[in-house]
N, C-alpha and C positions, 0 to 999 in steps of 0.2 A: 603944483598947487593952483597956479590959475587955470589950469584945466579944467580943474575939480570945481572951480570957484564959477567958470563961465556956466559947466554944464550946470551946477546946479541952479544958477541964474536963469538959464534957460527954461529947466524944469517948472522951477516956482513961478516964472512968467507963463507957460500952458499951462498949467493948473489954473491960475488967474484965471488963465482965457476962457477957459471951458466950463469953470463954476459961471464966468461971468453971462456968459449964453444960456447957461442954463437958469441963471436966473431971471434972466429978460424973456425966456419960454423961447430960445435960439437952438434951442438942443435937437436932438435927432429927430424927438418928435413933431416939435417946431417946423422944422425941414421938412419932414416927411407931408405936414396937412399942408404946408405951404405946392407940394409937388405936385400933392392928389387934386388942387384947387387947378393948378396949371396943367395937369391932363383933361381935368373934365372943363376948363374953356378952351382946351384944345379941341377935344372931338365933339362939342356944341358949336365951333367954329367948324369944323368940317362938314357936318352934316348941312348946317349951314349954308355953307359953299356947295355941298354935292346937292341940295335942294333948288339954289338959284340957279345952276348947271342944268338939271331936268328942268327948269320952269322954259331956262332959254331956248333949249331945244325942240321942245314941245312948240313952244311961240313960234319957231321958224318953220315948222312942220304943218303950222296951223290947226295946231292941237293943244287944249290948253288941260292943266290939272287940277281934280277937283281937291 
């Protein structure tokens, strides 16, 4: 009987959990626009960097870009 008693404690507390993300807009979709934000300042940071990379290169070549 405590078995049954833990597991379904268990249950009823992920149910909890996962209504409660979804109410706060924590859900999958949540996650997901939260990731797409986190690749697109990822790769406006790289090009970023791969832009100041050709500027330096250019500079010590004594070549600059328009």
């Amino acid at each position: 009987m405590e078995h049954e008693d833990a597991k379904l404690a268990s249950t009823i507390s992920f149910f909890f959990f996962t209504v409660t993300k979804v109410e706060r807009g924590e859900g999958e979709e949540g996650g997901q626009e939260r990731g797409n934000e986190k690749n697109r300042k990822e790769k406006r940071w790289m090009r970023k960097r791969k832009r100041e990379e050709e500027d330096e290169r250019l500079r010590r070549g004594g070549q600059f870009r328009d």
